[in-house]
C-alpha positions, 0 to 999 in steps of 0.5 A: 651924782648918778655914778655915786648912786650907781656905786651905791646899788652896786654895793647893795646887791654885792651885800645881797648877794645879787638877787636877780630882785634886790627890791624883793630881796630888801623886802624879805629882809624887812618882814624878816627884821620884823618878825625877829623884832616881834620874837625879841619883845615876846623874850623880854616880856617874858623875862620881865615877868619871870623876873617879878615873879622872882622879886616878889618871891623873895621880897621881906615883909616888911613890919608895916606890911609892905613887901619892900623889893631893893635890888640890882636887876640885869636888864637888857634894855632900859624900858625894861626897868619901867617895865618891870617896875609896873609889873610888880605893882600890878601884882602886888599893889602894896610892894615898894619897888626900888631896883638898879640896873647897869647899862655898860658904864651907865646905871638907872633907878627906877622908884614905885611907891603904893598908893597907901603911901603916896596918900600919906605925902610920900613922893618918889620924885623927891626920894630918889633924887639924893639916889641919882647923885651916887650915879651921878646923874639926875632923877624925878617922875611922880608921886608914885613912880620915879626913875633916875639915869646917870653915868655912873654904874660903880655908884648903883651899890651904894644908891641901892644901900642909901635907899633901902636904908632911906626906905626902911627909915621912913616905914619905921617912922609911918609905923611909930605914927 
């Protein structure tokens, strides 16, 4: 046990170079991990806003009034999705949100509806669980914000397109009413 031990050390400092401290040397490289930990939250945040500045830019109005943004995103994480989904609800309370993205050969669904529309009994979970069977995999979450994973990330195209169409449908239908 002692001389597994020992050969671990060994190829700890080996790793390290041979500081004369390896304690030091470890803890220098874990304030440094933490400060490129930090530096990569601050880009995604970044890159989350930049993105919903970008979706709402170019989101339709819809006939209702609601700006409806249905797209496939590039993410480089999955909170992210979630991320992203808030944001552009804080910005623009009325929008519905539904946005895809690819994971290597995964995809998610992230779902957000507006009040306005949760009021009248629509229900994300609900919606976007017929979503989650194009990538097969599941989905729910709540009334107004639901997301889906599956293992499927040839079927986002299709889940996007089934969703537009299902989200555009039930706004024509709200419209009539």
């Amino acid at each position: 046990y002692v001389d597994h031990r020992l050969d671990q050390l060994q190829a700890i400092n080996a790793m390290l170079n041979n500081p004369k401290d390896p304690v030091q040397q470890v803890q220098k490289l874990q304030e440094q991990n933490k400060t490129l930990q930090k530096t990569i939250e601050q880009y995604q945040q970044a890159r989350v806003q930049q993105l919903r500045d970008e979706l709402i830019a170019a989101a339709p109005t819809t006939e209702a009034g609601y700006p409806l943004i249905c797209q496939e995103v590039s993410l480089e994480e999955q909170d992210m999705g979630k991320d992203l989904t808030t944001e552009i609800q804080n910005k623009q309370s009325s929008a519905i949100v539904l946005l895809g993205a690819r994971f290597d050969s995964k995809a998610n669904l992230w779902l957000a509806l507006p009040k306005a529309l949760t009021d009248q009994g629509w229900d994300a979970s609900q919606m976007i669980k017929p979503l989650a069977a194009h990538i097969q995999g599941g989905g729910g979450g709540k009334a107004h914000f639901a997301n889906a994973g599956g293992k499927n990330a040839e079927g986002l195209a299709a889940a996007l397109e089934e969703g537009q169409a299902t989200l555009e449908g039930a706004l024509q239908t709200f419209t009539e009413q």
